[in-house]
C-alpha positions as CSV (number, residue, x, y, z in Angstrom):
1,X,-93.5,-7.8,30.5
2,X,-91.4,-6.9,27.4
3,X,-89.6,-9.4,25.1
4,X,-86.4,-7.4,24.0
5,X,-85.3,-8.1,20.2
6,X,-82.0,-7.4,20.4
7,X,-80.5,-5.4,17.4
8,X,-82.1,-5.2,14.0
9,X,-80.9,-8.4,11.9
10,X,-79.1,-6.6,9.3
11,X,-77.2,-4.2,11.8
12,X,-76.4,-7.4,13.9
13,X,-75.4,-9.5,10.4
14,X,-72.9,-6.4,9.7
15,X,-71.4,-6.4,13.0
16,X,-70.7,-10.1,12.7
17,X,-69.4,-10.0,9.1
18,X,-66.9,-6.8,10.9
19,X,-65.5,-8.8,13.4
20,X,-65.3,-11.9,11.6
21,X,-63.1,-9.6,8.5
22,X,-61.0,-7.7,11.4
23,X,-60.1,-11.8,12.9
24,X,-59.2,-13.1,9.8
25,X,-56.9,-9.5,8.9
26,X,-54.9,-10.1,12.9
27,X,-54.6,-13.8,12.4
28,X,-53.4,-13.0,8.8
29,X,-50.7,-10.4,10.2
30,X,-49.9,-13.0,12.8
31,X,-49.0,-15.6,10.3
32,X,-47.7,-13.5,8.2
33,X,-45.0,-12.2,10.7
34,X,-43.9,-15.5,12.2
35,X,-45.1,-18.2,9.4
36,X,-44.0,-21.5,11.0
37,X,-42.0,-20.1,13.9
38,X,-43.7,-18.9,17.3
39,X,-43.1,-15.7,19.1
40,X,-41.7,-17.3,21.8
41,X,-39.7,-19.5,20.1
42,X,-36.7,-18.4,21.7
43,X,-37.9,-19.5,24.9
44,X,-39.3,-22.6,24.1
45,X,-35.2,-23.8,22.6
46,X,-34.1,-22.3,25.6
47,X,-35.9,-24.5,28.1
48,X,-35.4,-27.0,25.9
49,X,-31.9,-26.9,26.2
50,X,-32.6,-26.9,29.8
51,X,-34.5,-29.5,30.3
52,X,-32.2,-31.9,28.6
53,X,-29.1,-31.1,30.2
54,X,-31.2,-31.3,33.4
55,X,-31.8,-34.7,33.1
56,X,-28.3,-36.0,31.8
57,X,-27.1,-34.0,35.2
58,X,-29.5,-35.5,37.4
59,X,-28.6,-39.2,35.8
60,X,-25.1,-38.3,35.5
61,X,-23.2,-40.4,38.6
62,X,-19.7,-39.8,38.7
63,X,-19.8,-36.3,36.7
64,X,-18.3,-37.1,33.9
65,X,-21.4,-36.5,31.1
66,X,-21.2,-33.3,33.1
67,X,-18.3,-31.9,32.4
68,X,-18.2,-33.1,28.9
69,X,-21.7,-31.2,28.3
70,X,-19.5,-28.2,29.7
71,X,-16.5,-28.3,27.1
72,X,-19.0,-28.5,24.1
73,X,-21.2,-32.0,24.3
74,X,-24.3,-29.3,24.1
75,X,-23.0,-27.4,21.0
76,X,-22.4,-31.2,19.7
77,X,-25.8,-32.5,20.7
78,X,-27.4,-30.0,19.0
79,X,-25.6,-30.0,15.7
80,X,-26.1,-33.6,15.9
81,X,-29.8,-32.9,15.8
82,X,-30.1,-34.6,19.8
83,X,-32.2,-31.6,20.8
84,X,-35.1,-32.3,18.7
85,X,-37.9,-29.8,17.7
86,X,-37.1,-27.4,20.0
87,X,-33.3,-26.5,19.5
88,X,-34.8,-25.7,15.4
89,X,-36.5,-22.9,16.5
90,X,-33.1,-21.1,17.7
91,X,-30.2,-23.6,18.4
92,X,-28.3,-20.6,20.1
93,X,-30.8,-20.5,22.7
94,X,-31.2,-24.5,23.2
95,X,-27.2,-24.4,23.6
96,X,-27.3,-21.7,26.3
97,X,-29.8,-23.0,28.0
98,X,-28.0,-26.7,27.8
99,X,-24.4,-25.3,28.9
100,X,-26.5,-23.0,32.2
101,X,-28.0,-26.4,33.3
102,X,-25.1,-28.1,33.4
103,X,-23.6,-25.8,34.8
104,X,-26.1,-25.8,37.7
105,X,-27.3,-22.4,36.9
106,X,-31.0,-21.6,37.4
107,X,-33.0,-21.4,34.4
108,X,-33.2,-17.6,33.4
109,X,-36.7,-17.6,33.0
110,X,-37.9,-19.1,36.0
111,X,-39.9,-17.3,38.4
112,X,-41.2,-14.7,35.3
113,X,-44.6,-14.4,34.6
114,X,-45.1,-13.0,30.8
C-alpha cells in the first residue's frame, strides 16, 4: 500500500496564495460596485413596503387606514422615515410595494425563484 503526498508544498503554497489573491480581487469588485448598498436592494424595499402595508390591511377594521394608505399615507410613511431600513435602500420601491398591498395586489415577486 501507497501513502499518496499530495502536491509538492511549494506548488500547493502557490495555488493557495492564487486563490486566496483572486477572492480578495472579486470581493474587492463586489464592494467596490455596491459599497453599502446590496444588489438586491431593490427587492428587499419592495417587500418591505409590502410587508408593512400588509399588516396595517390585515389590522385595519373598518377600512379606513386602507384607503388612506391608497391616497398617499405610503408616500407619507416613508418620507416620515416609518419604513425603516428597508425603504433607504430605494424609497420608490418600498412605496410601490406599500400602495400594491394595500391595494390587495399580490406581491410581484412572489412565486420567483432568482
Amino acid at each position: 500500500m501507497q501513502r499518496h503526498e499530495g502536491p509538492p508544498r511549494r506548488t500547493f503554497v502557490l495555488l493557495l496564495a492564487t486563490a486566496v489573491l483572486l477572492g480578495t480581487a472579486v470581493a474587492w469588485g463586489i464592494v467596490e460596485q455596491y459599497n453599502d448598498r446590496p444588489p438586491w436592494a431593490a427587492d428587499i424595499a419592495y417587500e418591505g413596503g409590502y410587508v408593512q402595508a400588509t399588516r396595517i390591511r390585515k389590522y385595519d377594521q373598518d377600512g379606513s387606514r386602507t384607503k388612506a394608505l391608497l391616497t398617499g399615507e405610503c408616500a407619507l410613511m416613508q418620507r416620515q422615515g416609518m419604513g425603516g431600513g428597508r425603504a433607504v435602500h430605494d424609497p420608490a420601491a418600498w412605496v410601490a410595494g406599500c400602495l400594491d398591498a394595500a391595494a390587495g395586489r399580490p406581491s410581484r415577486h412572489q412565486g420567483l425563484v432568482r
